[in-house]
C-alpha positions in Angstrom: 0.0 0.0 0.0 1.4 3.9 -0.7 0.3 6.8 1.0 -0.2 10.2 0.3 -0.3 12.8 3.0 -1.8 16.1 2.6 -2.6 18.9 4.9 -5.9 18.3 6.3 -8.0 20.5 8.0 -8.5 18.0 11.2 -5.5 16.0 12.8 -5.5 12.4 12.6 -3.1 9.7 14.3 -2.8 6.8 12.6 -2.9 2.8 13.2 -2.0 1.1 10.2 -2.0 -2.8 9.9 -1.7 -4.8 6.5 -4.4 -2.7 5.0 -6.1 -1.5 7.8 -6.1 2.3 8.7 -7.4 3.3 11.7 -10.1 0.3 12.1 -11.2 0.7 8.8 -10.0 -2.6 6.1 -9.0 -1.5 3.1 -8.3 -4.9 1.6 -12.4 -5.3 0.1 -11.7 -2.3 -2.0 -12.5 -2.7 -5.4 -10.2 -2.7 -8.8 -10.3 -0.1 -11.3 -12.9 1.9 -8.2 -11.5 5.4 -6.9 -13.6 6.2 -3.5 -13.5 10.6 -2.6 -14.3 9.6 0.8 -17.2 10.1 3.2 -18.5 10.3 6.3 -16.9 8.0 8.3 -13.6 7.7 6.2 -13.1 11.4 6.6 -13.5 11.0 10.3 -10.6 7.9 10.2 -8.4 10.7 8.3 -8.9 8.7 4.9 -9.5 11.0 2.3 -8.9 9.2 -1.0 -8.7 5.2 -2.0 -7.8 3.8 -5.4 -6.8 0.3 -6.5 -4.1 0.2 -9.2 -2.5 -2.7 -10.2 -3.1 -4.5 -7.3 -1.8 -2.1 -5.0 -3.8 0.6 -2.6 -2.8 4.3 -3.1 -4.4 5.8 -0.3 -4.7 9.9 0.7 -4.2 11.0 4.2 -4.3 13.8 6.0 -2.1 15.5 8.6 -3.1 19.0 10.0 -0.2 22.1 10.2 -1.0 24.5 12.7 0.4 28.1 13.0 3.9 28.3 13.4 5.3 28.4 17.5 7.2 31.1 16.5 7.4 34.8 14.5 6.6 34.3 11.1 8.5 33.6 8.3 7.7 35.8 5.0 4.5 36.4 7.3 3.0 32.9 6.0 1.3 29.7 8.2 0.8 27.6 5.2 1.2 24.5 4.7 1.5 21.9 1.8 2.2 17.9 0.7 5.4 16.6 -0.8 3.0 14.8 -3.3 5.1 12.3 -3.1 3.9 8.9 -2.2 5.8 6.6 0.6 5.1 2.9 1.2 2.6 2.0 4.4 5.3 0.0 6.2 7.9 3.0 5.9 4.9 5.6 7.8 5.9 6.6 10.9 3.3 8.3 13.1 5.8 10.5 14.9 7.3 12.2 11.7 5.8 15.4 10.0 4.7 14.6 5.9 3.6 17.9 5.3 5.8 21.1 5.0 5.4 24.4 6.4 5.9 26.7 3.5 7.8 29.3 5.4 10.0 27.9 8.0 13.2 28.3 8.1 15.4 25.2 7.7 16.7 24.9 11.1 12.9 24.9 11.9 11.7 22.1 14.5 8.7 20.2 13.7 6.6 19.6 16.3 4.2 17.0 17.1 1.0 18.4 19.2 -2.2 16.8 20.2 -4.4 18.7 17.3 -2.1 19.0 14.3 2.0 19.8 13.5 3.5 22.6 14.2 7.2 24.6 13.7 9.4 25.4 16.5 12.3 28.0 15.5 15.3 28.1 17.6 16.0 31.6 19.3 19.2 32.8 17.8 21.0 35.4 20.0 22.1 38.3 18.6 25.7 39.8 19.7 26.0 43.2 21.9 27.4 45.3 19.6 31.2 46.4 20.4 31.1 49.7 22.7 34.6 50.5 20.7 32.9 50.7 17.4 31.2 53.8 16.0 28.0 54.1 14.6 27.0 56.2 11.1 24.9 58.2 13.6 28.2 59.1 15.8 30.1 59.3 12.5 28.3 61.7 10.7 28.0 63.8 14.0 
């Protein structure tokens, strides 16, 4: 099975088994069928099911919040890799989607209703009391 994960507007953890995503069994689907989701797949954080070839390709969701931190370019968005991964490679404690605007020393963080970006603090040096400024200069 590959995945897709997109930003969603609802965070979702997920508990995949075989073909199995969060209780719901993925293995009846049908060939050649493409399923838009409803209902109840929504609510498991399925958004999108197809059967090619014999193999699942299915679209789920992970939510980005605002960024923990003063914005970058003054954005909060978010946005999928589009790029699929296999099922056994997904691991529930890494960020899929990107934050458009975070720096790349920028810490993604996990939190109990979506993803986040943590940006380090970077100290700024005193400047050197023996250095003059343009103002002193031009004085």
């Amino acid at each position: 099975m590959k995945l897709l994960i997109t930003d969603k507007p609802i965070h979702h953890d997920y508990v995949i088994s075989g073909s199995v995503i969060n209780g719901i069994d993925l293995s009846v689907f049908p060939a050649g069928a493409i399923f838009r989701g409803n209902d109840s797949t929504n609510a498991a954080g399925i958004y999108n099911v197809e059967l090619i070839d014999g193999e699942l390709y299915v679209t789920l969701g992970q939510h980005g919040l605002p960024y923990e931190c003063e914005p970058v370019n003054g954005s909060h968005d978010w946005f999928g890799t589009g790029e699929w991964i296999n099922a056994g490679d997904f691991d529930p404690e890494y960020c899929y989607i990107v934050a458009t605007a975070a720096p790349d020393d920028a810490e993604y963080v996990k939190r109990a209703e979506g993803w986040t970006v943590n940006v380090p603090v970077v100290e700024q040096e005193e400047p050197d009391a023996n250095v003059e400024t343009i103002a002193e200069v031009q004085e």
